[in-house]
PyMOL Python script that loads the backbone (N, CA, C, O; Angstrom):
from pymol import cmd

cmd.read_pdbstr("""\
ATOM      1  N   UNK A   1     117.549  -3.978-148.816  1.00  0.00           N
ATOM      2  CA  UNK A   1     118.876  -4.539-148.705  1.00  0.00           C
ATOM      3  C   UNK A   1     119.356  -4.976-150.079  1.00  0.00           C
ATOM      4  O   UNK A   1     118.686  -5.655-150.857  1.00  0.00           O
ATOM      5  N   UNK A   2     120.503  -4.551-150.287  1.00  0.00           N
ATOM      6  CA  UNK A   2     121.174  -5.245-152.438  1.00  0.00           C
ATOM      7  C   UNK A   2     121.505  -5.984-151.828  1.00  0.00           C
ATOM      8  O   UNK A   2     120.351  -6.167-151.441  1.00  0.00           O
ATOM      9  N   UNK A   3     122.354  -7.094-150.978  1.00  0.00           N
ATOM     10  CA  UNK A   3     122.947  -7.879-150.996  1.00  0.00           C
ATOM     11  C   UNK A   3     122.146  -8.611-149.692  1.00  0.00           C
ATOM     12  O   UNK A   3     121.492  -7.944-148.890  1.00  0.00           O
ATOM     13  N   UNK A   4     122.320 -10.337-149.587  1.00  0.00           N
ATOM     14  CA  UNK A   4     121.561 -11.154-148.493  1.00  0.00           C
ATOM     15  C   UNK A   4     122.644 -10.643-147.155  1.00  0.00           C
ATOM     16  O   UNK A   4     123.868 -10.515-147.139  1.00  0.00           O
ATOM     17  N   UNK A   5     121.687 -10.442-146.169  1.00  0.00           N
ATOM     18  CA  UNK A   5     122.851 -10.108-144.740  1.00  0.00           C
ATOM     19  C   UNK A   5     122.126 -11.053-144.117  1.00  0.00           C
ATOM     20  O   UNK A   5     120.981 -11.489-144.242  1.00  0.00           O
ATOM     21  N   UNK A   6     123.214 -11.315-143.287  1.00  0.00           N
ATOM     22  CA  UNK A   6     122.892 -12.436-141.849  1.00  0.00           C
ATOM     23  C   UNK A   6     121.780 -11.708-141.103  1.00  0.00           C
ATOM     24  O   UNK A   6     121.817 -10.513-140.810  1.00  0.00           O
ATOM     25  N   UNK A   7     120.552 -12.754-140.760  1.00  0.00           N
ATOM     26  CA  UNK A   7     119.982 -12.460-140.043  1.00  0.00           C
ATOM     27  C   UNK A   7     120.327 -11.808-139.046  1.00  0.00           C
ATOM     28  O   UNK A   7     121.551 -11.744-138.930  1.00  0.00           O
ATOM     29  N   UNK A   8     119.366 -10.947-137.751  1.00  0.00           N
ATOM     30  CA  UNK A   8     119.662 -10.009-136.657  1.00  0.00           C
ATOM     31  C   UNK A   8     119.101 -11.318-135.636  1.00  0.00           C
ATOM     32  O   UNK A   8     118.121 -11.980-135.978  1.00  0.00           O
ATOM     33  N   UNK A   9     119.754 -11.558-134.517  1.00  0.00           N
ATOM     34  CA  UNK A   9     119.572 -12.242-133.771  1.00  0.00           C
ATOM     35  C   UNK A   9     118.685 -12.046-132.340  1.00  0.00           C
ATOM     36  O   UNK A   9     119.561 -12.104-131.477  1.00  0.00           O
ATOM     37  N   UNK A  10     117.746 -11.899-131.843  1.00  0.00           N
ATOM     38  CA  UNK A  10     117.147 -11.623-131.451  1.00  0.00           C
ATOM     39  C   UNK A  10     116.817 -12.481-129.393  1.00  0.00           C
ATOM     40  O   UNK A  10     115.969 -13.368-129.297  1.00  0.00           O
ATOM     41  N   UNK A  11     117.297 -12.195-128.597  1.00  0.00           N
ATOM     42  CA  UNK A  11     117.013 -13.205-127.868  1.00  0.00           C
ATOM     43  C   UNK A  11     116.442 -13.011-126.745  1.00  0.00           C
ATOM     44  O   UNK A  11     116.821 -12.208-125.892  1.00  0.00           O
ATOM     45  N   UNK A  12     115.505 -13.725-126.678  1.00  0.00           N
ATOM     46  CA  UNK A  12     113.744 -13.165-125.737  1.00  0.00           C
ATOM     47  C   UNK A  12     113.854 -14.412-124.750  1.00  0.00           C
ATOM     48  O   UNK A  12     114.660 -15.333-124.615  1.00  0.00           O
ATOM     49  N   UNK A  13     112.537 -13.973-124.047  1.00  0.00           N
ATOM     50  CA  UNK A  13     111.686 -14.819-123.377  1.00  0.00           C
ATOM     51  C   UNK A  13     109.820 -14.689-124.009  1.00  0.00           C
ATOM     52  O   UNK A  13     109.236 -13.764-124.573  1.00  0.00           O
ATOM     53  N   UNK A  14     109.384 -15.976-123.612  1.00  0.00           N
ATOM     54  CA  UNK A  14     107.823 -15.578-123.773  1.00  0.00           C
ATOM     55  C   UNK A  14     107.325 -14.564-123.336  1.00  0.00           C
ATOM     56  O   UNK A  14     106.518 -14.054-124.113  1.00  0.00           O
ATOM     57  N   UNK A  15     107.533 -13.830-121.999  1.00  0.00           N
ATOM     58  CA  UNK A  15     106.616 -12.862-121.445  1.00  0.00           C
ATOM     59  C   UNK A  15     107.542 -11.680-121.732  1.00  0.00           C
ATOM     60  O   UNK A  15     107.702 -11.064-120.678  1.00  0.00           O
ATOM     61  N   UNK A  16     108.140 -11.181-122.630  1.00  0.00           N
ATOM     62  CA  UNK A  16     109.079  -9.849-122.636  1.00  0.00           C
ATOM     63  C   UNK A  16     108.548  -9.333-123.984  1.00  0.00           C
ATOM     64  O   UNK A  16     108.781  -9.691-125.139  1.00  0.00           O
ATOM     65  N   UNK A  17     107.491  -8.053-123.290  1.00  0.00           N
ATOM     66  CA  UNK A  17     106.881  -7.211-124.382  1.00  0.00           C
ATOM     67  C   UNK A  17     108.078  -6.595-124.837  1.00  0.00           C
ATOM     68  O   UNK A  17     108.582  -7.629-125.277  1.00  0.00           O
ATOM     69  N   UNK A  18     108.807  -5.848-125.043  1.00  0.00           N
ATOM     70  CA  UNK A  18     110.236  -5.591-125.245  1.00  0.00           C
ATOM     71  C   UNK A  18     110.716  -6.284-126.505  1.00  0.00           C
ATOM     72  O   UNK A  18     111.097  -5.819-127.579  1.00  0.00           O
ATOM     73  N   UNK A  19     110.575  -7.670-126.020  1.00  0.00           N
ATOM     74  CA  UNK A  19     111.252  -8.345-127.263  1.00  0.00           C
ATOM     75  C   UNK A  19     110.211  -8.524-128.203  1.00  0.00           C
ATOM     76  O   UNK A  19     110.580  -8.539-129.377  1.00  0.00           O
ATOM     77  N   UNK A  20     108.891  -8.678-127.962  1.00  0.00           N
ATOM     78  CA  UNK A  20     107.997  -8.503-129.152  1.00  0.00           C
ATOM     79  C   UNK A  20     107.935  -6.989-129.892  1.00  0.00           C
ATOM     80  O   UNK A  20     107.731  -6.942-131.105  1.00  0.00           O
ATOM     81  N   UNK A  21     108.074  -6.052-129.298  1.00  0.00           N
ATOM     82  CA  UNK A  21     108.468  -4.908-129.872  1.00  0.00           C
ATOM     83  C   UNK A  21     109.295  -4.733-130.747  1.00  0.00           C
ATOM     84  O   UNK A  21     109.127  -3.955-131.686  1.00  0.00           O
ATOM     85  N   UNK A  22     110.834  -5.792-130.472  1.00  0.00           N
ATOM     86  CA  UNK A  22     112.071  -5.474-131.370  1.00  0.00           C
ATOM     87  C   UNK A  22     111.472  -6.364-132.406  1.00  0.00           C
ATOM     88  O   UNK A  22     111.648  -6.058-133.585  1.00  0.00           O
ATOM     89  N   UNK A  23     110.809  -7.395-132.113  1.00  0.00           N
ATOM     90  CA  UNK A  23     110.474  -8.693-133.198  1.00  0.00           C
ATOM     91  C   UNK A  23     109.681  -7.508-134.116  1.00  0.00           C
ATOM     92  O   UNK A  23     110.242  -7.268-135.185  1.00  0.00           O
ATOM     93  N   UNK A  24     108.773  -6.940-133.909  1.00  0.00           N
ATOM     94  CA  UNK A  24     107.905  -6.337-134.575  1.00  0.00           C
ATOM     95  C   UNK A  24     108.556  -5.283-135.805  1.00  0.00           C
ATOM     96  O   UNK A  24     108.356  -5.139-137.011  1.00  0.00           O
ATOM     97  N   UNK A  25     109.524  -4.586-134.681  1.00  0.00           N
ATOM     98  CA  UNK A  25     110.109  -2.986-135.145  1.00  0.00           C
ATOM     99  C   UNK A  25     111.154  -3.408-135.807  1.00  0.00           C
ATOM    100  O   UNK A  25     111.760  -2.478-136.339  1.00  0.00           O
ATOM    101  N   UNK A  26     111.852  -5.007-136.084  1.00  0.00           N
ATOM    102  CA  UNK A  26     112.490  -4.990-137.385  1.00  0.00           C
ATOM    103  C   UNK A  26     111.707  -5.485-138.615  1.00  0.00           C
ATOM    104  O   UNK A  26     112.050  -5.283-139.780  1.00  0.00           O
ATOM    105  N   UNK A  27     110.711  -6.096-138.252  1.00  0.00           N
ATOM    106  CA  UNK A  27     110.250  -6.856-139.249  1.00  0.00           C
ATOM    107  C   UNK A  27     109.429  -5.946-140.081  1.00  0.00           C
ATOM    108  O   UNK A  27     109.165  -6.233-141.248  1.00  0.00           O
ATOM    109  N   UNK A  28     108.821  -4.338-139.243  1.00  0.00           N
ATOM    110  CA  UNK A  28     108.726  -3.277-140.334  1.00  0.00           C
ATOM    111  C   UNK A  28     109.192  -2.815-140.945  1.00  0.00           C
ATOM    112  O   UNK A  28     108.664  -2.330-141.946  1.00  0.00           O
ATOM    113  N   UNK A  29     110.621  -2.703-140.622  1.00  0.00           N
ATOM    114  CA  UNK A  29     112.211  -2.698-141.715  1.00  0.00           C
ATOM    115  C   UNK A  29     112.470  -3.530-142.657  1.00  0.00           C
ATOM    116  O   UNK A  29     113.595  -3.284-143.092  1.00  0.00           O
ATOM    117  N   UNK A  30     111.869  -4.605-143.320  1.00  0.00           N
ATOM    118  CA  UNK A  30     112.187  -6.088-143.565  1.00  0.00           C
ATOM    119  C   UNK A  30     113.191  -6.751-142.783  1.00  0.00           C
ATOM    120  O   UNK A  30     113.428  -7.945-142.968  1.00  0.00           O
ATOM    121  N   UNK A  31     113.641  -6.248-142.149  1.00  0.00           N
ATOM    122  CA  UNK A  31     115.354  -6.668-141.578  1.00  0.00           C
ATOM    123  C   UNK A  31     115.116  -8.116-141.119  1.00  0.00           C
ATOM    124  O   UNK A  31     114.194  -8.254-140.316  1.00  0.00           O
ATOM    125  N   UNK A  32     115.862  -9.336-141.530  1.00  0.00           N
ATOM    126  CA  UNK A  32     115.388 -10.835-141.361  1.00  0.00           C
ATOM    127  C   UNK A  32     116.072 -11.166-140.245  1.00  0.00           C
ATOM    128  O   UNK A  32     117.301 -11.159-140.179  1.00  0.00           O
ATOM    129  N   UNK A  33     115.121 -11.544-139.099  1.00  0.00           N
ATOM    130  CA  UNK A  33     115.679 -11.955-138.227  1.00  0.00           C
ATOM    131  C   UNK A  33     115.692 -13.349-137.905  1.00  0.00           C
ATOM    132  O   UNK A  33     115.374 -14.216-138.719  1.00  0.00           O
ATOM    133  N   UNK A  34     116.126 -13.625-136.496  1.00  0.00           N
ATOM    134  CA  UNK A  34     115.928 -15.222-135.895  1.00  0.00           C
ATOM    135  C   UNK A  34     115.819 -14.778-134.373  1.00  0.00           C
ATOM    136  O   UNK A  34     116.684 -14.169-133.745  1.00  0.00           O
ATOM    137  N   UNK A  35     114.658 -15.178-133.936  1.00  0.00           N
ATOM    138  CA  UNK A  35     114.062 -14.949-132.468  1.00  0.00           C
ATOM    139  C   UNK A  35     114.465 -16.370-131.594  1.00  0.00           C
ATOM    140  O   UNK A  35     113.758 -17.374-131.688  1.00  0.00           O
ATOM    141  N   UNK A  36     115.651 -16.329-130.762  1.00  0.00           N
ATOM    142  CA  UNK A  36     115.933 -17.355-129.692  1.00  0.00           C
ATOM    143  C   UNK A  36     115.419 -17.071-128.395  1.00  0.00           C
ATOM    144  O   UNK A  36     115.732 -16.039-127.800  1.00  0.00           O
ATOM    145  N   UNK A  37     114.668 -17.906-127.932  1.00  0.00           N
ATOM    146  CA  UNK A  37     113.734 -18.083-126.689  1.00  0.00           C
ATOM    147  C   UNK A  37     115.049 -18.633-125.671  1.00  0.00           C
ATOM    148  O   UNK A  37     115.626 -19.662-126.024  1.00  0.00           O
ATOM    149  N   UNK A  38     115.362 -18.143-124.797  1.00  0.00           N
ATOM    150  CA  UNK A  38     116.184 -18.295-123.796  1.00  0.00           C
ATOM    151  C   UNK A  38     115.998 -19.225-122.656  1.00  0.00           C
ATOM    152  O   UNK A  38     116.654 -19.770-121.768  1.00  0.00           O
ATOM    153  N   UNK A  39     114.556 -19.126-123.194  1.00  0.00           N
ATOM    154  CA  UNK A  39     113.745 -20.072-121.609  1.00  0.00           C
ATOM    155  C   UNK A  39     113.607 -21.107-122.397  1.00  0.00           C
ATOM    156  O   UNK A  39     114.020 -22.098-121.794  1.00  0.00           O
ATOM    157  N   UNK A  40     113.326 -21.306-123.187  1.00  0.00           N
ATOM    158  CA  UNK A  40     112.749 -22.919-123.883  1.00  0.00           C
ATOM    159  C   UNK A  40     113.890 -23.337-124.901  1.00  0.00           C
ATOM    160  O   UNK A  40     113.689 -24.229-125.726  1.00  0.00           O
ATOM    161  N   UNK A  41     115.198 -22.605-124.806  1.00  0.00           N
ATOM    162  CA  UNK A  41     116.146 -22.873-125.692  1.00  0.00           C
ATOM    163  C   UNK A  41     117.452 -23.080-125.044  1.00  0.00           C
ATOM    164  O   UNK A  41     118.263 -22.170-125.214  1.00  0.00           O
ATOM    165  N   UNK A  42     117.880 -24.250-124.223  1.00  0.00           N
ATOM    166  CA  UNK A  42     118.987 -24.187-123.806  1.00  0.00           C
ATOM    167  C   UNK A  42     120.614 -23.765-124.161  1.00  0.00           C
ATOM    168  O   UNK A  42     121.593 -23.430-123.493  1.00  0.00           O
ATOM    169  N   UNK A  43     120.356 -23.952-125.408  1.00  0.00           N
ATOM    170  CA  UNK A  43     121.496 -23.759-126.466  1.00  0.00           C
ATOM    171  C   UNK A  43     121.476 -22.083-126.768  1.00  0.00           C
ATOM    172  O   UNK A  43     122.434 -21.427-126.360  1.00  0.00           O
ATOM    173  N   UNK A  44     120.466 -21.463-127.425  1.00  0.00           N
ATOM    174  CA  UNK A  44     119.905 -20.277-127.533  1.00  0.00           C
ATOM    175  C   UNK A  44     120.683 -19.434-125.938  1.00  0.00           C
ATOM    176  O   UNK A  44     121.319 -18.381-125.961  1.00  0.00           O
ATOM    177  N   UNK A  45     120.380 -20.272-124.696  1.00  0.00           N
ATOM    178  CA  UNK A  45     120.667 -19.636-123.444  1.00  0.00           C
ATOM    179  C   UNK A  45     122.447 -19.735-123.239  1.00  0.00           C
ATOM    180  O   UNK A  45     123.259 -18.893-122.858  1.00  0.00           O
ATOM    181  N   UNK A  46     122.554 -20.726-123.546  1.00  0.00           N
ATOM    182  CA  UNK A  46     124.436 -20.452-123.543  1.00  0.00           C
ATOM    183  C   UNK A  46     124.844 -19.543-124.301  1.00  0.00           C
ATOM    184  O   UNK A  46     125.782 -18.763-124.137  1.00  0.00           O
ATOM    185  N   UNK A  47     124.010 -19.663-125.279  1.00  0.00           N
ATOM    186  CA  UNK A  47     124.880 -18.867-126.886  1.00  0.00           C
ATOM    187  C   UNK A  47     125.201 -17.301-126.054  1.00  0.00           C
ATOM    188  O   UNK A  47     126.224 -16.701-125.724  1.00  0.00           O
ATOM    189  N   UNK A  48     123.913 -17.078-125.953  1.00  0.00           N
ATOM    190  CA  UNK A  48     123.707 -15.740-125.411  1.00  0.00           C
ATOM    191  C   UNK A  48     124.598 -15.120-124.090  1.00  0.00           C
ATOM    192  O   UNK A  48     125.109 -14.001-124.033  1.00  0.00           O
ATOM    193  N   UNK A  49     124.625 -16.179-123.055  1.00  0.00           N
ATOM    194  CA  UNK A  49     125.524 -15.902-121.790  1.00  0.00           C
ATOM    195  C   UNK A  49     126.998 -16.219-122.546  1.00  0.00           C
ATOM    196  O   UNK A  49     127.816 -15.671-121.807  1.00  0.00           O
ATOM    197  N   UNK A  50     127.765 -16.873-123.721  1.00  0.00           N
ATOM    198  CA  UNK A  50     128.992 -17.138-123.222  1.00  0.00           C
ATOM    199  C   UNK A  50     129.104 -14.991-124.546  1.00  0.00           C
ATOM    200  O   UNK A  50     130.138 -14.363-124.315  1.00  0.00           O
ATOM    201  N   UNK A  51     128.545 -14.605-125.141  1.00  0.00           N
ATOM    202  CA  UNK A  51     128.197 -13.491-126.086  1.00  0.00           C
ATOM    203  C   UNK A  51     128.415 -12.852-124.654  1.00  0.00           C
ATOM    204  O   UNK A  51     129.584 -12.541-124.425  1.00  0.00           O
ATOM    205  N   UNK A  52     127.656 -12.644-123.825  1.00  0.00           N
ATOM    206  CA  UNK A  52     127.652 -11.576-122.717  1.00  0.00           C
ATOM    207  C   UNK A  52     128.773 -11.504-121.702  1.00  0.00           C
ATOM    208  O   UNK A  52     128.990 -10.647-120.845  1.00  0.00           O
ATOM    209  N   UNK A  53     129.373 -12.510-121.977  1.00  0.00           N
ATOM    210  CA  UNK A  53     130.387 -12.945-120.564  1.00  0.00           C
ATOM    211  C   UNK A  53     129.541 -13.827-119.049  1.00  0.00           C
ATOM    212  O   UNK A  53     130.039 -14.130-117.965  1.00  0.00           O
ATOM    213  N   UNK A  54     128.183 -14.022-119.549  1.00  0.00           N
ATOM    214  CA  UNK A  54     127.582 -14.420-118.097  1.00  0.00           C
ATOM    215  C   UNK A  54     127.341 -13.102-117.254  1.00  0.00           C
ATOM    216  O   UNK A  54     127.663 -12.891-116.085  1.00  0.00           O
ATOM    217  N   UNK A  55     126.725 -12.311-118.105  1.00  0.00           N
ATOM    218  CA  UNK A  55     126.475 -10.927-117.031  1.00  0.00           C
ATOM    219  C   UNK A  55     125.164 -10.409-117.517  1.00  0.00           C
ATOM    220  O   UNK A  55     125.058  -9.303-118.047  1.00  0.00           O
ATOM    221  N   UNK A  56     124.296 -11.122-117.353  1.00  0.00           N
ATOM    222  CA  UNK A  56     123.151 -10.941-117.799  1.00  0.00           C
ATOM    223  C   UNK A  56     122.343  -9.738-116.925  1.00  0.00           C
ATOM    224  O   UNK A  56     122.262  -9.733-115.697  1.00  0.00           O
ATOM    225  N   UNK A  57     121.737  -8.676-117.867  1.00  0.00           N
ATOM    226  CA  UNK A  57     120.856  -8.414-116.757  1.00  0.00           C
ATOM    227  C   UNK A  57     119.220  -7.692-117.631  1.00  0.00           C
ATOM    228  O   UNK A  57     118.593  -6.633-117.605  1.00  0.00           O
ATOM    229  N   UNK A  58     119.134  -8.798-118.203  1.00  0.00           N
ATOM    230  CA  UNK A  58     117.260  -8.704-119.163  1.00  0.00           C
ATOM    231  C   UNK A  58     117.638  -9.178-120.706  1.00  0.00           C
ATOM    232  O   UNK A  58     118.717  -9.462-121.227  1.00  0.00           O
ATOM    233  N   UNK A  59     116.541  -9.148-121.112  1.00  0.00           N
ATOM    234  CA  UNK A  59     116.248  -9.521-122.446  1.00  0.00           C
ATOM    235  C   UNK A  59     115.201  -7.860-122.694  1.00  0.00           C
ATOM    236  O   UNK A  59     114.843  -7.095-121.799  1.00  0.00           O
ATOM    237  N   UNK A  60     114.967  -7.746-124.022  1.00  0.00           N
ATOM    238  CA  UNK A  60     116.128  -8.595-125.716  1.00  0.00           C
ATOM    239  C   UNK A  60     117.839  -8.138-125.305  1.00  0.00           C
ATOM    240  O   UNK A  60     118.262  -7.305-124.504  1.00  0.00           O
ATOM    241  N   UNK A  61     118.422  -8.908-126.066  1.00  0.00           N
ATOM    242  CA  UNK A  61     119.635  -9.024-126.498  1.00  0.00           C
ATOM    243  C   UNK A  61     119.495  -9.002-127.764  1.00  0.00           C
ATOM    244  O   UNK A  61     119.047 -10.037-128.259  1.00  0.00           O
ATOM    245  N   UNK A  62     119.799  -7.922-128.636  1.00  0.00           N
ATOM    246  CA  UNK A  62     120.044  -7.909-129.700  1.00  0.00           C
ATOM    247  C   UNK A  62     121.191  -8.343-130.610  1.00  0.00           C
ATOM    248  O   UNK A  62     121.403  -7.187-130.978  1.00  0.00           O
ATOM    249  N   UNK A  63     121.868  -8.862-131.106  1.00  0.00           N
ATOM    250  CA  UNK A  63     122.756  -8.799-132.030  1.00  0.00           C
ATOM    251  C   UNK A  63     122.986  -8.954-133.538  1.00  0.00           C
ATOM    252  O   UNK A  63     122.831  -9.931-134.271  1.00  0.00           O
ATOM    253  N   UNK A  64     123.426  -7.630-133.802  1.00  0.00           N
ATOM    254  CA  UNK A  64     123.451  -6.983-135.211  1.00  0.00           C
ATOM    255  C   UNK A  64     125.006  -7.414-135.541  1.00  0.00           C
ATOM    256  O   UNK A  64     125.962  -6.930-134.933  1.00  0.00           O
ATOM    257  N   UNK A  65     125.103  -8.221-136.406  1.00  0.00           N
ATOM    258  CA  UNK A  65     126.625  -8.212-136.907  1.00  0.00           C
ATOM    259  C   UNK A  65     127.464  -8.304-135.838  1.00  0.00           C
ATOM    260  O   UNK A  65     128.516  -7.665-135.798  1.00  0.00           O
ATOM    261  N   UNK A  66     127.127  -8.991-135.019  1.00  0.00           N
ATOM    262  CA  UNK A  66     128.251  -8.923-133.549  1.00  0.00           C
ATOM    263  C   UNK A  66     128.143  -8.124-132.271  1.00  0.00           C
ATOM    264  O   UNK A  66     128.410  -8.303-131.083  1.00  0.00           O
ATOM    265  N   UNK A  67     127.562  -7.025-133.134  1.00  0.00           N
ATOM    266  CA  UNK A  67     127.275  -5.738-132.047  1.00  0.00           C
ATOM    267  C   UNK A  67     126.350  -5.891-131.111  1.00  0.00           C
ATOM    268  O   UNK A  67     125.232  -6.290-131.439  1.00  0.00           O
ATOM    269  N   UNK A  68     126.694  -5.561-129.608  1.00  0.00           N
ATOM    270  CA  UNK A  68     125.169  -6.254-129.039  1.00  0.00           C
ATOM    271  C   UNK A  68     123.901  -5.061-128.621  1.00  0.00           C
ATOM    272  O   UNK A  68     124.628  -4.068-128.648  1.00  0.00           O
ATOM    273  N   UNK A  69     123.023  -4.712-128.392  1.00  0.00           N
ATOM    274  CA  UNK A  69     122.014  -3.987-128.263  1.00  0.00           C
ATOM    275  C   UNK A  69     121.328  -4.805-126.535  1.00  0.00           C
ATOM    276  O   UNK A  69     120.934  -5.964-126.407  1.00  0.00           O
ATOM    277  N   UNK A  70     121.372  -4.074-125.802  1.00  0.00           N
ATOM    278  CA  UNK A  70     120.706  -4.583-124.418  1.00  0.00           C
ATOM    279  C   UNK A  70     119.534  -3.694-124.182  1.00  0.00           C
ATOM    280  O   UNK A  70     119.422  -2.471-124.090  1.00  0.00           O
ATOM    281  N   UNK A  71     118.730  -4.647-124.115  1.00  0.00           N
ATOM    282  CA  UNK A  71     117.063  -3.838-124.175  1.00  0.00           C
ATOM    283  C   UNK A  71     116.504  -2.977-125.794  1.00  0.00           C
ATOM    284  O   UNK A  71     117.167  -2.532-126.731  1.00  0.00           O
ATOM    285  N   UNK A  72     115.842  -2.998-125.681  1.00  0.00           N
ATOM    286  CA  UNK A  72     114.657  -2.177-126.731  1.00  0.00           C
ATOM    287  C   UNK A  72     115.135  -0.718-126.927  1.00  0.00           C
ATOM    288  O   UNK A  72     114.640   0.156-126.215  1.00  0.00           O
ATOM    289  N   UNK A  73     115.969  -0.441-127.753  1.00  0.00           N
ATOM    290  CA  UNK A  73     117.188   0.737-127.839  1.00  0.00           C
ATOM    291  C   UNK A  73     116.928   0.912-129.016  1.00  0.00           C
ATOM    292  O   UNK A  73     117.760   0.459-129.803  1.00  0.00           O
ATOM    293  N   UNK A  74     115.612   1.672-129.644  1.00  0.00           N
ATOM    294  CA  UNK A  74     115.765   2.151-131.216  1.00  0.00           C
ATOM    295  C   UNK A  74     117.193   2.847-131.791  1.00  0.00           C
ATOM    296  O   UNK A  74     117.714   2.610-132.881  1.00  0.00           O
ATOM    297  N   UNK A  75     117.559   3.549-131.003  1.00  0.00           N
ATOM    298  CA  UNK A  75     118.519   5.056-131.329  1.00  0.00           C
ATOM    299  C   UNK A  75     119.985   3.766-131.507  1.00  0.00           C
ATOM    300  O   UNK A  75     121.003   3.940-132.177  1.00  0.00           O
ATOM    301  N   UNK A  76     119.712   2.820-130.869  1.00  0.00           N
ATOM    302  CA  UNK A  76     121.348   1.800-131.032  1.00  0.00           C
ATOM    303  C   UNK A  76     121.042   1.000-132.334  1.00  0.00           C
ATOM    304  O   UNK A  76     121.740   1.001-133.348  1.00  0.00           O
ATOM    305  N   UNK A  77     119.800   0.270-132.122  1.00  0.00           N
ATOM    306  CA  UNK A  77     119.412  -0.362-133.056  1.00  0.00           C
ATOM    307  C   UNK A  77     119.320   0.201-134.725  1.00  0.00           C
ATOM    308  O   UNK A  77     119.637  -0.454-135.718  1.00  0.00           O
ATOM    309  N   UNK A  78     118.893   1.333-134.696  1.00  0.00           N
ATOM    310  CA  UNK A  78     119.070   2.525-136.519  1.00  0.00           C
ATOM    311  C   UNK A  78     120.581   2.416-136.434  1.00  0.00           C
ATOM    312  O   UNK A  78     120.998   1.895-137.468  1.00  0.00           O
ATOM    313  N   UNK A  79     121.589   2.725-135.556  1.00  0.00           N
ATOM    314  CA  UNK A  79     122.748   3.081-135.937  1.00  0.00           C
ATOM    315  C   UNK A  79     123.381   1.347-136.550  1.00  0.00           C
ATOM    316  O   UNK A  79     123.506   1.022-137.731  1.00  0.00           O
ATOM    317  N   UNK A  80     123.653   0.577-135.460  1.00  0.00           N
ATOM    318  CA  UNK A  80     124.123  -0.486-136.300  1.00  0.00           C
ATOM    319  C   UNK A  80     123.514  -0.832-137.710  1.00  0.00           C
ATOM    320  O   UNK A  80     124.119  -1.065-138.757  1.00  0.00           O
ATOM    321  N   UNK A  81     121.766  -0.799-137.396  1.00  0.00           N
ATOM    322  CA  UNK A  81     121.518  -1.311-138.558  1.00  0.00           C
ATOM    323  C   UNK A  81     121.802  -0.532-139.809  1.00  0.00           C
ATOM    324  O   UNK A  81     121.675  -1.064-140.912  1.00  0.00           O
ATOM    325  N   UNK A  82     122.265   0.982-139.636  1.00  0.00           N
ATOM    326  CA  UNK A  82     123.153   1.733-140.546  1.00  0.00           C
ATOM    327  C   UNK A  82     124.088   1.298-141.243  1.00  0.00           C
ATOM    328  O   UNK A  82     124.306   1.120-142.442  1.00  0.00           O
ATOM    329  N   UNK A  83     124.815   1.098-139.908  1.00  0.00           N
ATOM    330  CA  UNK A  83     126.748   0.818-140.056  1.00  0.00           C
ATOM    331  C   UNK A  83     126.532  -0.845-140.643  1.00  0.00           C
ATOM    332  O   UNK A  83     127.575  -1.298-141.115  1.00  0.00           O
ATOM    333  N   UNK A  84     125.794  -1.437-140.664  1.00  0.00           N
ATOM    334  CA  UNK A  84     125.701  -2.740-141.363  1.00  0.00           C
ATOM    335  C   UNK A  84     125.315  -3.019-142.406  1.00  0.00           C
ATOM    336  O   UNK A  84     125.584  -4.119-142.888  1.00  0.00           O
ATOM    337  N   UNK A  85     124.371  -1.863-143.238  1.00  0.00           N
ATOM    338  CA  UNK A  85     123.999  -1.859-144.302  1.00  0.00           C
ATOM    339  C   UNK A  85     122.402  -2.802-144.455  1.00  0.00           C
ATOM    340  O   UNK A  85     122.036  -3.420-145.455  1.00  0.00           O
ATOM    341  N   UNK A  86     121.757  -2.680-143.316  1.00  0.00           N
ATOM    342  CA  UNK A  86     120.575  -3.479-143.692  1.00  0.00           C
ATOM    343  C   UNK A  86     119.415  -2.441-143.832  1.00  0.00           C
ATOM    344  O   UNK A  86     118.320  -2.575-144.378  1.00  0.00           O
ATOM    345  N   UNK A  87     120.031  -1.232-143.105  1.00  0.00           N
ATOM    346  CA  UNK A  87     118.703   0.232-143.728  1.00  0.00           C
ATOM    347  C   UNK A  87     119.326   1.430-144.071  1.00  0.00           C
ATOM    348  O   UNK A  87     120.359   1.665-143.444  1.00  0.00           O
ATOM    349  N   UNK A  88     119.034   2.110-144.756  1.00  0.00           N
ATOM    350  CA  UNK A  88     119.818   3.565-145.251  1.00  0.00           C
ATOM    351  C   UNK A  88     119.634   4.616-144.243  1.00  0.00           C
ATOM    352  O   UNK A  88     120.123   5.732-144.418  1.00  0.00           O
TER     353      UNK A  88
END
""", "prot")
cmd.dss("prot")
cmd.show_as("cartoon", "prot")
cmd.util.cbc("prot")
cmd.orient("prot")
């Protein structure tokens, strides 16, 4: 990355292999994230439902620059992180 980008926002539960996957599969990118626990994060849990409209249906919730990613979606996840400039 040439320039600092906002962390990728990341928002899990404890038991969602899924989201340890995305935790993992950016952090082999360097791509800097922030992992919000939904279950042990009340705030983390609004943030995320008022982002969705309250139409939840699983974790991860990704969000790249605004953009949201629902579930463990490499092929969504390369493109934003394209169009955002955090990987070539």
């Amino acid at each position: 990355m040439s320039k600092e980008k906002a962390p990728v926002i990341i928002y899990s539960t404890s038991w969602c292999a899924y989201c340890k996957m995305a935790v993992q599969y950016l952090a082999s990118m360097d791509v800097p994230t922030i992992d919000k626990n939904i279950e042990d994060d009340q705030s983390a849990h609004d943030e995320l439902m008022a982002k969705i409209g309250g139409n939840f249906r699983g974790v991860p919730v990704i969000d790249i620059s605004g953009q949201l990613v629902l579930g463990f979606d490499r092929g969504k996840i390369d493109e934003y992180l394209r169009q955002f400039g955090y990987i070539k």
